[in-house]
C-alpha atoms as one frame of an Amber mdcrd trajectory, in Angstrom:
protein
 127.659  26.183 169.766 129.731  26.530 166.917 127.330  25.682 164.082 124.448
  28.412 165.878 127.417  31.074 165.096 127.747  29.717 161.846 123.938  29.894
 161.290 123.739  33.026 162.534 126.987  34.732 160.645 125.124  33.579 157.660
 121.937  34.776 157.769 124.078  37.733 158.296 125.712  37.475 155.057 122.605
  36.580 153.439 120.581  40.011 155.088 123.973  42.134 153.701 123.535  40.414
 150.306 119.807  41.152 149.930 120.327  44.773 151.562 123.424  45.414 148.560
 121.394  43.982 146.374 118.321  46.711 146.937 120.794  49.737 147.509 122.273
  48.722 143.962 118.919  48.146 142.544 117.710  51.788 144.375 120.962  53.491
 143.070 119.958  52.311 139.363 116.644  52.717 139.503 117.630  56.538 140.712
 120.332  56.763 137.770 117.505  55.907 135.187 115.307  58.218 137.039 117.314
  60.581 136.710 118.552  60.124 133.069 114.765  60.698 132.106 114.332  64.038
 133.915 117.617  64.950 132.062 116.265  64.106 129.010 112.498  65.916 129.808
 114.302  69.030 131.355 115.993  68.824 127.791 113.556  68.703 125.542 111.059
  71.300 127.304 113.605  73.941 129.006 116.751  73.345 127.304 116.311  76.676
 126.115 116.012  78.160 129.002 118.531  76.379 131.016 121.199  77.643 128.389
 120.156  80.905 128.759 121.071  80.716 132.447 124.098  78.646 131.792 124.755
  81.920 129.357 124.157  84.018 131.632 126.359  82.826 134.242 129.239  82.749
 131.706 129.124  86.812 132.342 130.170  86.649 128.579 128.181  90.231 127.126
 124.924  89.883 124.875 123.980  91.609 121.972 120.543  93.151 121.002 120.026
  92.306 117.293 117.075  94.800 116.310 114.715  94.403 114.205 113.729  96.104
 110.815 110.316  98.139 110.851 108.119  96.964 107.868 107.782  99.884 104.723
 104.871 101.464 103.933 104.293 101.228  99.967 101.381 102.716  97.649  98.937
 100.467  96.000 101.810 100.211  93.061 104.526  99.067  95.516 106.482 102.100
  95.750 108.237 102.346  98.904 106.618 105.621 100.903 108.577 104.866 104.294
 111.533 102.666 104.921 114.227 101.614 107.301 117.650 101.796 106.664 120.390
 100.034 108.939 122.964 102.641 109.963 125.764 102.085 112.875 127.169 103.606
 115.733 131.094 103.157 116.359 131.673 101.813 119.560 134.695 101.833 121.193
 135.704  99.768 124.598 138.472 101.633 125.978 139.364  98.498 128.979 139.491
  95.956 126.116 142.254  98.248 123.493 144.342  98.611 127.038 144.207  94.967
 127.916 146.806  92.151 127.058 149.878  94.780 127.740 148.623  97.656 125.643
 149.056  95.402 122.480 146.008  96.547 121.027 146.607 100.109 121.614 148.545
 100.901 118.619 146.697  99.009 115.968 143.373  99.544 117.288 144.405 103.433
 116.531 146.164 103.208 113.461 142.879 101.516 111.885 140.269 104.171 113.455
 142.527 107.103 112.474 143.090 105.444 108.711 139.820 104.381 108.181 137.583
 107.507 109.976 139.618 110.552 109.992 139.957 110.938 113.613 143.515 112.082
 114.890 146.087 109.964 116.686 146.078 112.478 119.956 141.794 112.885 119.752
 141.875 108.842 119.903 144.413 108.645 122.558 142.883 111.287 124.704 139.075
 109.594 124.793 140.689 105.964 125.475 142.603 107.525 128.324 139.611 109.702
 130.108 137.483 106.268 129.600 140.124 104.030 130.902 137.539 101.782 132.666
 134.397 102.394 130.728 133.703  99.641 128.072 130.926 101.876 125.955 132.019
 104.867 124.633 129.667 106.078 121.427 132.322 108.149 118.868 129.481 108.223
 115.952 126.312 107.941 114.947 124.332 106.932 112.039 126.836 105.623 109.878
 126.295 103.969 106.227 127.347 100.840 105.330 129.463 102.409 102.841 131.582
 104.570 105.660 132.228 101.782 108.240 133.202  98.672 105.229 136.986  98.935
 104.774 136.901  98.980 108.542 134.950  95.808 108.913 137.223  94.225 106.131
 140.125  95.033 107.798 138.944  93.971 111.142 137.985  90.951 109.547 140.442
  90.314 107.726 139.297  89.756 104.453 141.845  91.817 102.621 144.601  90.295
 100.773 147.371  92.836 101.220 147.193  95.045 104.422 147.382  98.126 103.972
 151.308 100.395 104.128 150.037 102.010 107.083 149.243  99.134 109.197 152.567
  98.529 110.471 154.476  98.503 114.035 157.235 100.993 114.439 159.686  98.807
 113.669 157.660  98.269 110.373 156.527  95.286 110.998 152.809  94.368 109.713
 150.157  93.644 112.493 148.014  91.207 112.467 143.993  92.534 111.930 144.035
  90.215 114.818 145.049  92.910 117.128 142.358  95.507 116.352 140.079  95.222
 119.837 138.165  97.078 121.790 136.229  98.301 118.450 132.612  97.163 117.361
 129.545  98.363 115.994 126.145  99.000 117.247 123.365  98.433 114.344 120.090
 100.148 114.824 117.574 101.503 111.661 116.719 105.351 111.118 113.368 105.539
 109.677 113.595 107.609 106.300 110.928 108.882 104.409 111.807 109.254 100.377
 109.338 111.824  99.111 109.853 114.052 102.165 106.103 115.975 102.354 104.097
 113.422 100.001 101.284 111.643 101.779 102.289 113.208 105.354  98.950 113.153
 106.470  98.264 109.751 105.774 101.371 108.492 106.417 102.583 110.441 109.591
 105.996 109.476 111.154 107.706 107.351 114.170 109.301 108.969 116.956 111.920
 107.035 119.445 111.539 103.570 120.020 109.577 102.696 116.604 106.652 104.293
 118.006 104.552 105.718 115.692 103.156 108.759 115.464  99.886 109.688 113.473
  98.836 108.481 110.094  99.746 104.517 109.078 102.835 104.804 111.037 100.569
 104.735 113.865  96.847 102.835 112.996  99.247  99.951 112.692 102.375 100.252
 114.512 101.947  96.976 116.151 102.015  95.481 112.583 105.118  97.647 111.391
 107.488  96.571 114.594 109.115  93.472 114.657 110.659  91.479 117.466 114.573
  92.187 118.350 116.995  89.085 118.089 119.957  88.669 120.305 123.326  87.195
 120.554 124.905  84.841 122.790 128.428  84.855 123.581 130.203  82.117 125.706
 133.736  80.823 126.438 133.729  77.070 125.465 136.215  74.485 127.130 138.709
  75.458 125.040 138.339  79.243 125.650 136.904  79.698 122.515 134.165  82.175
 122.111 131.630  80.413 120.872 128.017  82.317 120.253 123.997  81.149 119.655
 122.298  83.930 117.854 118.414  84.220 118.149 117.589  86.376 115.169 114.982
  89.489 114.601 111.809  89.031 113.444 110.926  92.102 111.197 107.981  93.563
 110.473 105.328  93.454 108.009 104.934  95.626 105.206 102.029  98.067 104.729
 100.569  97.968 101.077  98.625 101.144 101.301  95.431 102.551  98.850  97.362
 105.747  98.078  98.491 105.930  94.576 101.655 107.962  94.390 101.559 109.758
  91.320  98.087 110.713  92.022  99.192 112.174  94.926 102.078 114.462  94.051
  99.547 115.576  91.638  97.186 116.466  93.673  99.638 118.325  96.640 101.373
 120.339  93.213  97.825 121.493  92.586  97.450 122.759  96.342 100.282 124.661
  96.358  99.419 126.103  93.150  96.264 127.034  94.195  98.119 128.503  97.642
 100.776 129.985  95.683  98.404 132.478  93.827  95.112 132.312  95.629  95.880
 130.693  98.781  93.298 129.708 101.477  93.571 129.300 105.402  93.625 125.745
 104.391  92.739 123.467 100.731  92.289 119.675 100.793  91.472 117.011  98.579
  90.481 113.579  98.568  90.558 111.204  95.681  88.886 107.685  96.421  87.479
 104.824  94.386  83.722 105.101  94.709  83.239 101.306  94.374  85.048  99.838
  96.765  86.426 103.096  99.277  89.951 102.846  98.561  91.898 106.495  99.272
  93.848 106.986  96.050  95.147 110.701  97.687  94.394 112.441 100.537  96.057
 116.084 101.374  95.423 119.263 103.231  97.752 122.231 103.366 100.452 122.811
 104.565 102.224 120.156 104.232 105.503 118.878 106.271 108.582 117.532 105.867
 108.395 113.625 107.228 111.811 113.135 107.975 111.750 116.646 110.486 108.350
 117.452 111.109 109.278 119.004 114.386 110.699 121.573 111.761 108.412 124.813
 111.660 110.873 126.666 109.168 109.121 128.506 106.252 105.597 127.519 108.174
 106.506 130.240 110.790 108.614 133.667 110.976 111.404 132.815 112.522 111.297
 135.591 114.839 108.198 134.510 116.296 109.178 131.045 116.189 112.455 132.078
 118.439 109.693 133.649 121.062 107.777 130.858 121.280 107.065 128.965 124.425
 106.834 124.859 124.819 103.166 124.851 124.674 102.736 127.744 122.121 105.000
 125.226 119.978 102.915 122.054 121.001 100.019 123.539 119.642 101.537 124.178
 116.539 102.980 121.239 115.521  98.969 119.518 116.682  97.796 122.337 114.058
 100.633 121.410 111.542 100.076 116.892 111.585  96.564 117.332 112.506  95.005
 115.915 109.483  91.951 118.159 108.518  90.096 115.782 106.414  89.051 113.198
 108.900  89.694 115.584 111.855  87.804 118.694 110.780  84.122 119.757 110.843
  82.074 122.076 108.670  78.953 122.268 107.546  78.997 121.174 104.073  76.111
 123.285 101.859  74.902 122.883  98.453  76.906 119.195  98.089  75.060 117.824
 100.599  71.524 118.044  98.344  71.727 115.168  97.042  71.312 113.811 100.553
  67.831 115.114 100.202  66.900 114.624  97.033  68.141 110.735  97.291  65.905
 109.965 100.492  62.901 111.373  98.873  63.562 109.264  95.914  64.077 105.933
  97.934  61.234 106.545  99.681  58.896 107.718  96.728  58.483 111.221  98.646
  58.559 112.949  95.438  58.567 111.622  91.498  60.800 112.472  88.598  57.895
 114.293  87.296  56.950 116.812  90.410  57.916 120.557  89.704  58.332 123.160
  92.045  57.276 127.039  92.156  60.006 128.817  93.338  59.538 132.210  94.039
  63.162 133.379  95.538  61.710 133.062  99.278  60.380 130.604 101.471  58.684
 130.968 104.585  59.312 128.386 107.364  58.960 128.332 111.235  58.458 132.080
 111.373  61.650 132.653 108.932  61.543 133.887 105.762  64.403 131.803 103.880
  65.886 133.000  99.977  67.076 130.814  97.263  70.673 132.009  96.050  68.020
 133.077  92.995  66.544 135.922  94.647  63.917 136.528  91.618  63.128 132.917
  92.072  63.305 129.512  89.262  59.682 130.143  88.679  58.370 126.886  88.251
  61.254 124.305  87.915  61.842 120.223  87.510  63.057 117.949  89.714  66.388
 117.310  87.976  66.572 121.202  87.534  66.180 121.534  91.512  69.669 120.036
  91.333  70.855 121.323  88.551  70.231 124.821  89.121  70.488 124.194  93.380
  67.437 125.460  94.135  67.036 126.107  98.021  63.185 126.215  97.751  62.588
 122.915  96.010  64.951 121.156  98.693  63.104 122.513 101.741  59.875 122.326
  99.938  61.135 118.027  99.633  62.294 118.243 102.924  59.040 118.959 104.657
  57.344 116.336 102.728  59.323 113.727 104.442  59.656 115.003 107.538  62.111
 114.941 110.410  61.559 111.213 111.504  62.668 110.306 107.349  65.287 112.882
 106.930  67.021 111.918 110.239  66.963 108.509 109.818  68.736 109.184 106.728
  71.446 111.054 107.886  71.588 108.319 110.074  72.014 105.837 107.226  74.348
 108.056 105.288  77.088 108.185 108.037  76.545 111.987 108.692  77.989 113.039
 111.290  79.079 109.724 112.443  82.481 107.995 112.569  83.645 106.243 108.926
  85.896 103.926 110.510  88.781 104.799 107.939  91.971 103.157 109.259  93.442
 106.550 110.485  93.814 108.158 114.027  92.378 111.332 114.887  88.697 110.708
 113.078  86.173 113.188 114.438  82.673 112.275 114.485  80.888 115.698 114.533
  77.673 113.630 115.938  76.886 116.625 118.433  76.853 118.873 115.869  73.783
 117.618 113.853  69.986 117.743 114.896  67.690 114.528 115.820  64.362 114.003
 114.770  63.309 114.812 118.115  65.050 118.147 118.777  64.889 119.569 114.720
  62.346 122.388 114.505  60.698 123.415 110.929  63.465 125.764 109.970  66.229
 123.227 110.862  64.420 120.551 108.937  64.675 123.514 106.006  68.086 124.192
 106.456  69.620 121.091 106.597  67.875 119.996 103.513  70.515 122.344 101.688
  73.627 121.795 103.724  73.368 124.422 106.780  73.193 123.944 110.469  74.738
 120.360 110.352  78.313 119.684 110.446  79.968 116.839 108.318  83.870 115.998
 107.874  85.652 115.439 104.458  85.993 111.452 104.691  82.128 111.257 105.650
  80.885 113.416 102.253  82.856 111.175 100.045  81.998 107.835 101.768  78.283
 109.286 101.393  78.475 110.473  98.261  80.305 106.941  96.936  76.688 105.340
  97.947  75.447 107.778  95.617  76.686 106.695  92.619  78.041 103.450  93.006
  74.676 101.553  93.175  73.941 102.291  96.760  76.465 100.813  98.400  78.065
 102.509 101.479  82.258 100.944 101.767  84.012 101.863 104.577  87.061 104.245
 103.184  90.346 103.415 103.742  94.493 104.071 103.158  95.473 100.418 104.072
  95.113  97.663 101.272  96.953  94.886 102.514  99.465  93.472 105.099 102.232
  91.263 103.940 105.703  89.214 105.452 109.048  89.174 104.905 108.210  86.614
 102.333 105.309  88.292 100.893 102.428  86.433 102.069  99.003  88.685 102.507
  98.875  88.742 106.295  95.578  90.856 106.201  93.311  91.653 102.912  91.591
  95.331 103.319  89.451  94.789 100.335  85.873  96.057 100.135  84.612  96.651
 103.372  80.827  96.683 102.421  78.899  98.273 105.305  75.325  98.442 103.876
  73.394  98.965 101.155  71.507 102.566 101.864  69.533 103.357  98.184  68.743
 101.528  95.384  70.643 101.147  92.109  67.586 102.743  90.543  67.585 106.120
  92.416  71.596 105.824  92.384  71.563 105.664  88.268  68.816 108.547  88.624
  71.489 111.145  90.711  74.128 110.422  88.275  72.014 111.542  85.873  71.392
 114.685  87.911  74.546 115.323  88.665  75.881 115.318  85.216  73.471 117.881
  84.572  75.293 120.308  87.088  77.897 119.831  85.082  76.787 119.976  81.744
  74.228 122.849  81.986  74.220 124.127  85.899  76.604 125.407  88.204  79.403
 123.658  87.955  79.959 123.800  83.897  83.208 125.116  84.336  84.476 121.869
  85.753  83.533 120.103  82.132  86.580 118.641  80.258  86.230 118.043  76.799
  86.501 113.957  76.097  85.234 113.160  79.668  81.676 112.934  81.421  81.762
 114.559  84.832  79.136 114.641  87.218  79.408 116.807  90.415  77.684 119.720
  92.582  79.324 122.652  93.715  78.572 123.706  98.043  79.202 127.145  99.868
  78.864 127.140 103.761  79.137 130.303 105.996  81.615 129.710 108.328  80.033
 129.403 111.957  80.770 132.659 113.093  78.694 133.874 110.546  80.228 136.976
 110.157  79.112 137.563 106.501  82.109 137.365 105.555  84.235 133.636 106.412
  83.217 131.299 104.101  84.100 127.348 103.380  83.273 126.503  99.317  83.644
 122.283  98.252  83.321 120.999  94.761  82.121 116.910  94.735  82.574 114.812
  90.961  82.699 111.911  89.663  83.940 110.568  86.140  82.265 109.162  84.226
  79.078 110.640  85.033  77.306 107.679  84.484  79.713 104.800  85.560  82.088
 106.522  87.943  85.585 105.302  89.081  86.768 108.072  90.419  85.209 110.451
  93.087  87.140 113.331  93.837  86.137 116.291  97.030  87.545 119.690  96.886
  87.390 122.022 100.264  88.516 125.414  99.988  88.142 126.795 104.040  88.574
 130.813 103.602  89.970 131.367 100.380  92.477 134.673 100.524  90.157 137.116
  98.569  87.677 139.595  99.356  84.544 137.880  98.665  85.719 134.033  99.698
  81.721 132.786  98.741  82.151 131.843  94.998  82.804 127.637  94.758  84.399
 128.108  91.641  87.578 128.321  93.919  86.921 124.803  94.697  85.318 123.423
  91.393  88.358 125.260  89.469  90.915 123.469  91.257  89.086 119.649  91.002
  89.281 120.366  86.922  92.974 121.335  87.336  93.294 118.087  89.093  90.700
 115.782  87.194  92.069 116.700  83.735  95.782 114.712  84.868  94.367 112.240
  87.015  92.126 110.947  84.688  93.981 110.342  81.689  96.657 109.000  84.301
  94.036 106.064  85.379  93.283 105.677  81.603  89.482 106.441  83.200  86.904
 105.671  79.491  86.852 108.692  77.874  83.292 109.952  76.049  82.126 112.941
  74.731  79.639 114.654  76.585  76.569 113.585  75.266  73.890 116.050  73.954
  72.011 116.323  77.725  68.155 118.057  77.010  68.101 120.150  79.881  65.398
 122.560  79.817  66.259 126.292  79.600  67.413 128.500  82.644  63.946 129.990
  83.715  65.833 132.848  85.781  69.409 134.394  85.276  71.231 133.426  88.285
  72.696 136.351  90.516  76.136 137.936  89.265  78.497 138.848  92.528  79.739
 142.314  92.985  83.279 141.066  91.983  82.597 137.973  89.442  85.408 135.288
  89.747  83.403 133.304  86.940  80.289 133.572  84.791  77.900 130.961  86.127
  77.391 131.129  89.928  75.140 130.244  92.557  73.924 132.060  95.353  73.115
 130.283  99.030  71.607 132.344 101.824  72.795 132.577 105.241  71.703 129.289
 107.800  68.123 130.173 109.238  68.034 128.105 112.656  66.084 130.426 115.657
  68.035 128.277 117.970  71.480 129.122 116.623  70.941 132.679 117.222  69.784
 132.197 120.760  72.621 130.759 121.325  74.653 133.220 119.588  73.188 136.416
 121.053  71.936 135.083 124.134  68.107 136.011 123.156  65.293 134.675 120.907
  65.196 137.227 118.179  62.109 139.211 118.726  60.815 139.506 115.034  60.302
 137.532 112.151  63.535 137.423 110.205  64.580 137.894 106.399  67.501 135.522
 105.830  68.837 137.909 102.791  72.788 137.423 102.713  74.014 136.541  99.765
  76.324 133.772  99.475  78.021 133.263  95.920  78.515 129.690  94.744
């Protein structure tokens, strides 16, 4: 009996033992378990988990922002910056904690340091007793908040007199609280009006607004940092900072001296002649870089909400919201992407280059021109109204005969010219890098819907509508080979560290004519220069090429007019392409280019030399004798001129006056070039 209990309270034991053994072995098999979960939970969210364990500490956070990247011209002068400014920040709960101990000092320093008065200080902390952000200043330099920082640093030697108890007794910096600042960046612009179209401005929250500011905002904004503040076990603070990424820096095409040159000539030009609005683009014709772009008026960057001196300022005090809204659209609206008009005389070359490429005409074909050219029922003038007689191909530029161009025209027909409209980007989007970019692709004729008289027309500039950035990125293909490059303002993207985050360089669309018929349009554009209507753009030392354009305005009203000037230097090897738009010059008679042509030579003869651009003479150019003395205006602005006649498209005045015009028509108005 006795040895069975034995047994039995054994086998007991032995079951307990086994049963310890597995709840031991269970507990450290748990233990290691759990050690490597620690350690995974480590490695992939310690981040996180600290934030919570921050968090939780109810210790505040700071925002650390970011700086937005510059915008710079091609030279790396800075166009647009940030500057770090700060707010003073007081927290009136913290300066009455601990007793009121901070009280005193805390006021001493702000009144010593700021200017503020002992009863203005006293009065805020008291009517913010339990508020712990209370803004006293914005926008402060570095320079105005330093012997503040020192001193609540304390990194002077020798406190200042002032700093004292009442008993005269030195505090400690130690007990200035309840004081801090708040950093943020104010976006400045340095050369106030320069490059405002291109370079447009931010409003709150780094968002920007037109121009580069906003094509690549996304680019310019970095990412904020913050900082961590936590009571250790010690009741230390103790802080982890996560710090800002800032942005990127915006190498832009413009050049800036080019620029200012080019807005002092505007508002020369507006100062004594004046227009309802002059722009100008300068661009690289071999690889569509923007070296200036500007239309008038011009604003002020760093206020451009700021109508003063652009309005009367008693009608600007009457002024509604939306009568304002519209004005500042008007005033950043950038007219020379966002602007349509139809271009005249420049846009012959467009003609006379598609007949080339396609061997519609030959260098030797002549032309009878008789002053008048009947087409579709319309009888259409030359600005010649005695006619060129018989004239050259090269002359047909030269001296901008309409009668040659529709004659070339009609030989290739509306299937060819379309398709090279098409090919030349007229009418259709560039792509430049800049917001706003009208297209104007409703505003030209297709080979299905363009009549005989629109196909005549068009072939000198009328009844089509173009915008400034698509004439120059056509004309580039003109001269540079053939080659159409996209234009643009951006030429690279770099870091902090100045590393090329994105290269803009040569953006090579297509190739649209051959280098032959490009080297042949140089040639006739230098002989515009040198012996047709645009010889008053010649500057001695320098080849110029160019053609001059008038357009009536689309009202046609006989009297509105918009006159252009297009060149290139040198003539034969250009690297610089510069487009002149004069829209309603203030005179009587607005229909003479030489408005526009007038103000490119102003321009070209300090731009040039400033790009050391090759000079050569003119050379000796054998262009045959004026057959016809071209038409003097009733108020001559200049010599040489050139006459265009009014736009001669049936179904432009149906839509005009409601009704087909019942008779055959003499297009007769004179239009002064």
């Amino acid at each position: 009996m006795d040895n069975n209990r034995e047994n039995n309270i054994n086998k007991i034991t032995r079951k307990g033992r086994k049963r310890l053994v597995l709840v031991f072995l269970f507990v450290v098999l748990a233990l290691v378990g759990l050690s490597i979960r620690l350690a995974y939970i480590s490695v992939t969210n310690g981040a996180q988990y600290s934030n919570k364990v921050l968090a939780q500490q109810q210790y505040e956070t700071k925002t650390i922002p970011y700086r937005r990247g510059d915008i710079v011209d091609r030279n790396g002068i800075t166009l647009a910056t940030s500057t770090k400014v700060y707010n003073l920040i007081l927290d009136p709960k913290i300066i009455q904690s601990d007793g009121g101990r901070y009280m005193e000092p805390t006021i001493l320093a702000l009144c010593n340091c700021f200017g503020y008065s002992e009863a203005e200080i006293r009065e805020l902390i008291t009517a913010n007793a339990m508020s712990q952000y209370v803004r006293m200043k914005k926008g402060m330099t570095y320079e105005e908040v330093e012997a503040f920082m020192m001193l609540q640093e304390g990194k002077v030697d020798i406190l200042p007199v002032w700093f004292t108890d009442a008993d005269g007794v030195h505090y400690s910096h130690k007990n200035i609280q309840g004081v801090w600042f708040e950093e943020e960046y104010v976006r400045n612009y340095p050369y106030t009006t320069l490059a405002c179209d291109v370079i447009g401005f931010i409003n709150s929250g780094n968002v920007g607004a037109w121009g580069l500011e906003a094509e690549y905002n996304e680019y310019l904004n970095g990412i904020n940092g913050r900082k961590y503040g936590y009571l250790n076990s010690d009741s230390d603070i103790e802080s982890v900072v996560q710090p800002p990424v800032d942005g990127n820096t915006i190498v832009s095409t413009i050049d800036l001296n080019i620029q200012k040159i080019v807005q002092n000539k505007i508002e020369e030009f507006q100062n004594t002649v004046g227009s309802q609005n002059t722009a100008v683009i300068i661009m690289n014709p071999n690889n569509g870089e923007i070296y200036s772009m500007a239309s008038y008026p011009f604003y002020d960057l760093n206020s451009p909400r700021d109508l003063t001196g652009i309005i009367d300022e008693e009608i600007l005090e009457r002024m509604t919201e939306e009568e304002l809204l519209k004005e500042y659209y008007s005033l950043w609206r950038n007219y020379c992407i966002s602007d349509t008009y139809e271009p005249g005389s420049t846009a012959k070359i467009f003609t006379m280059a598609a007949a080339l490429e396609e061997d519609t005409v030959k260098v030797d074909d002549t032309f009878m021109c008789k002053g008048v050219l009947s087409v579709g029922g319309w009888d259409i003038h030359c600005h010649n109204r005695y006619g060129h007689n018989k004239i050259t191909l090269k002359e047909s530029i030269t001296y901008s005969c309409n009668v040659a161009m529709m004659e070339i025209a009609a030989k290739m027909g509306t299937e060819l010219f379309a398709e090279y409209q098409t090919l030349l980007g007229i009418g259709e989007l560039t792509g430049i890098d800049l917001p706003g970019e009208e297209s104007a692709d409703s505003l030209r004729f297709t080979a299905e819907n363009m009549k005989a008289a629109d196909l005549a027309t068009n072939s000198f500039g009328q009844n089509f509508n173009v915008t400034m950035i698509q004439m120059v990125a056509a004309y580039a293909a003109m001269v540079n080979g053939g080659y159409y490059y996209e234009p643009h303002v951006m030429k690279e993207i770099t870091d902090a560290s100045g590393s090329t985050v994105v290269n803009n360089d040569k953006l090579l669309v297509r190739q649209v004519i051959s280098t032959a018929t490009s080297d042949l349009l140089k040639e006739y554009l230098e002989g515009v220069v040198t012996a047709g209507t645009a010889k008053n753009v010649a500057i001695e030392g320098y080849s110029i090429g160019g053609k001059t354009g008038t357009a009536e305005k689309s009202n046609k009203d006989k009297e509105s007019y918009l006159v252009s000037f297009m060149g290139v230097s040198p003539a034969n090897n250009p690297e610089v392409l510069i487009y002149v738009v004069v829209d309603e010059p203030n005179v009587e008679k607005q229909s003479n280019s030489t408005y526009a042509s007038n103000l490119a030579k102003t321009i070209l003869e300090e731009v040039l030399p400033y790009l050391n651009v090759y000079s050569t003479k003119v050379p000796e150019d054998d262009v045959p004798p004026v057959v016809e003395e071209e038409v003097e205006p009733a108020e001559p602005v200049v010599p040489e001129e050139e006459v265009e006649p009014e736009t001669a498209n049936p179904s432009y005045y149906e839509e005009l006056e409601g009704s087909i015009m019942e008779e055959k028509t003499s297009i007769s108005d004179e239009t002064v070039e």
